[in-house]
C-alpha positions in Angstrom: 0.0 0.0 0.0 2.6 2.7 0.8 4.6 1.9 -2.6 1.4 1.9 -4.5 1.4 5.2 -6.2 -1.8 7.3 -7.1 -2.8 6.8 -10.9 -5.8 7.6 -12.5 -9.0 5.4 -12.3 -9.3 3.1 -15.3 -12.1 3.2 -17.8 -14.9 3.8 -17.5 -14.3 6.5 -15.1 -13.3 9.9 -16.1 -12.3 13.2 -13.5 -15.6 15.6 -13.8 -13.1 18.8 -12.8 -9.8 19.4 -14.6 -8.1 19.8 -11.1 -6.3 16.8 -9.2 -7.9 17.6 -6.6 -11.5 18.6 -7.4 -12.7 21.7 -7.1 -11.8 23.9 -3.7 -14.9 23.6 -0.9 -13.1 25.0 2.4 -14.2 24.2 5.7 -16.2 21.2 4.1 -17.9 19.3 6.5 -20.2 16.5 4.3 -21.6 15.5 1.0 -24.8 14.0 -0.2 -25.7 12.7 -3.1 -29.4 13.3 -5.0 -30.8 12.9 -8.8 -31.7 15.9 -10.5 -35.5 15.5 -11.8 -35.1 16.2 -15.6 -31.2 15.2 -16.7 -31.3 12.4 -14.2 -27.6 13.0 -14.0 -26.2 12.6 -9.9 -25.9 15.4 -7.9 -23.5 15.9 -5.2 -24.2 18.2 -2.6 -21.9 19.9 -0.5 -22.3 21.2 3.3 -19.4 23.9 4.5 -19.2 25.9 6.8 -19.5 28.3 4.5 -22.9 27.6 3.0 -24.3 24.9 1.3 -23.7 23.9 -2.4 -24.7 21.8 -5.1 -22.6 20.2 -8.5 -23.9 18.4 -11.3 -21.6 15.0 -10.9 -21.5 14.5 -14.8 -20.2 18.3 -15.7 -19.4 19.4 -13.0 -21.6 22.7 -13.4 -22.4 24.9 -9.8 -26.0 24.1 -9.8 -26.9 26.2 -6.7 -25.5 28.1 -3.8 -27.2 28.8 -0.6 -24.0 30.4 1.8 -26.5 31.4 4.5 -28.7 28.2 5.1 -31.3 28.7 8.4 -29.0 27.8 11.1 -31.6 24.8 12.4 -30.4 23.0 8.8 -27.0 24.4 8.5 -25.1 21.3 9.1 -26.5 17.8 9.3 -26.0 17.1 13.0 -28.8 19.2 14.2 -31.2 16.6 12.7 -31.9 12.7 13.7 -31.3 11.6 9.6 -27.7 14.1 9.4 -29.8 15.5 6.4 -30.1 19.0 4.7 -32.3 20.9 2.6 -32.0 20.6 -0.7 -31.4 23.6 -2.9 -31.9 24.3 -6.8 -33.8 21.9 -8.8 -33.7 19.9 -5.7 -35.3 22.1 -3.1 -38.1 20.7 -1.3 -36.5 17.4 -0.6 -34.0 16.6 2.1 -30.4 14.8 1.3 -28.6 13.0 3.6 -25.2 14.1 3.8 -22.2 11.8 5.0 -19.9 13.9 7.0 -17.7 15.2 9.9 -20.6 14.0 12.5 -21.7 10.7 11.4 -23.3 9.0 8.1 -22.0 6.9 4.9 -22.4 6.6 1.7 -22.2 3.5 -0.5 -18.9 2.0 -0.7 -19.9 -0.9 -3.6 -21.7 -0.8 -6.7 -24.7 -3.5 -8.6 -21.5 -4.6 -10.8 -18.9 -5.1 -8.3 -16.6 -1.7 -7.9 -15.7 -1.0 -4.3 -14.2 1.8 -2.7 -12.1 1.8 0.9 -10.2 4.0 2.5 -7.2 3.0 3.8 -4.3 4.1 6.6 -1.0 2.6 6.3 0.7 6.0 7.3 -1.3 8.1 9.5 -2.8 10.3 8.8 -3.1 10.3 5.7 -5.7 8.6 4.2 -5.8 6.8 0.4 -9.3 6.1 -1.3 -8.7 2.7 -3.4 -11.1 1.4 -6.0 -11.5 -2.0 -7.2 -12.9 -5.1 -9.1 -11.7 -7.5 -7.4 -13.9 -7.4 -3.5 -11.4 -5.1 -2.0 -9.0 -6.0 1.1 -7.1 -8.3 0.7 -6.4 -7.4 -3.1 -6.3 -10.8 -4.9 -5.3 -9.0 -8.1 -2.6 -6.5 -9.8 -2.0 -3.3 -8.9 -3.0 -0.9 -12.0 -5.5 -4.1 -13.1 -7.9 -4.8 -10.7 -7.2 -2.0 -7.9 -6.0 1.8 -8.0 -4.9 4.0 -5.0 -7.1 6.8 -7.1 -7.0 9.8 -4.2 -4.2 10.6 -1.6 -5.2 12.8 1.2 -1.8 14.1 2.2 -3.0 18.1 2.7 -6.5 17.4 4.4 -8.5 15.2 6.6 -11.1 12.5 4.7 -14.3 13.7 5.0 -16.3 11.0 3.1 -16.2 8.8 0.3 -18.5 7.0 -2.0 -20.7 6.0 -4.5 -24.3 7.3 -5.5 -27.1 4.7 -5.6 -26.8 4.2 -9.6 -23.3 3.5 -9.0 -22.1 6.4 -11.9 -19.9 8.7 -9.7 -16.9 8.3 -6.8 -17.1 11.1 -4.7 -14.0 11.8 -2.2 -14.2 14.5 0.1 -11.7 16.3 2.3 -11.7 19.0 5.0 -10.7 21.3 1.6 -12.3 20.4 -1.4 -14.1 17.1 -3.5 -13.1 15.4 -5.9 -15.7 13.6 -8.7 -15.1 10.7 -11.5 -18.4 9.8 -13.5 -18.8 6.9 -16.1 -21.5 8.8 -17.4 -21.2 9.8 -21.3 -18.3 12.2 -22.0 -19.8 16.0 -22.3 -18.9 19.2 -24.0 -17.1 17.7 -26.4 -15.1 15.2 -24.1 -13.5 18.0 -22.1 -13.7 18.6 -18.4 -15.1 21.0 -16.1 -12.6 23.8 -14.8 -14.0 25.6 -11.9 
């Protein structure tokens, strides 16, 4: 694990921002994860202390901002399901948000990927996905697992799929990261935000 270097996640997975590292979020406490109601694409929604926020997981496109939420739903833990309100084309609905305080998202997919999160020198966590069930690896390195996300800067918030299974999220204490397997977009480019 400490030799294995970080390399890209193999197809079908593609980065949704141009950034290694995502797109900036400080003081980022949780995510969530919702589908918008028309594209159906996933949505990832962000809880900072700063505000609440909301990006399209296929193109990475700022849906909606909200940076001064009603302090009762501010942050997740002042509510029994560590949800939030949902903002943009998903306001009305609540999101549960996997964060600082509590809560998960899911760590396998319906065709076998897995994400983990592993320690091997404190404290810096590495996000690994795989094919092949996860710890212990029974395949190659680069073939059927990928240390795709090092967290030497900033603590691990969260990490996970969506229910469909077409996005890896990894959060931090300073920003998230995104992959999709969705259809490339704007003519196979990335976002840059």
């Amino acid at each position: 694990m400490l030799a294995a270097p970080v390399i890209p996640a193999p197809a079908p997975w593609r980065p949704v921002f141009e950034y290694a590292y995502g797109v900036l979020v400080g003081g980022l406490l949780g995510i969530g994860f919702a589908s918008h109601p028309d594209s159906g694409h996933d949505l990832v929604m962000v809880v900072s202390h700063d505000g609440h926020g909301l990006f399209d997981a296929v193109t990475g496109e700022k849906m909606a901002r909200d940076r001064d939420p009603d302090p009762e739903d501010s942050t997740p833990d002042a509510v029994a399901d560590l949800s939030c309100p949902g903002l943009g084309p998903i306001a009305g609905s609540r999101i549960r948000i996997a964060e600082l305080f509590g809560g998960g998202l899911h760590t396998t997919t319906g065709d076998s990927w897995t994400l983990e999160a592993v320690t091997p020198a404190w404290p810096n966590d590495r996000v690994l996905l795989s094919v092949d069930g996860g710890l212990p690896h029974s395949g190659p390195y680069g073939e059927q697992w990928w240390h795709i996300f090092h967290s030497t800067y900033s603590e691990l918030r969260a990490f996970g799929f969506p229910p469909s299974g077409e996005t890896i999220a990894v959060a931090t204490s300073s920003d998230v990261s995104l992959w999709t397997r969705h259809p490339e977009h704007r003519n196979g480019s990335v976002a840059q935000r």
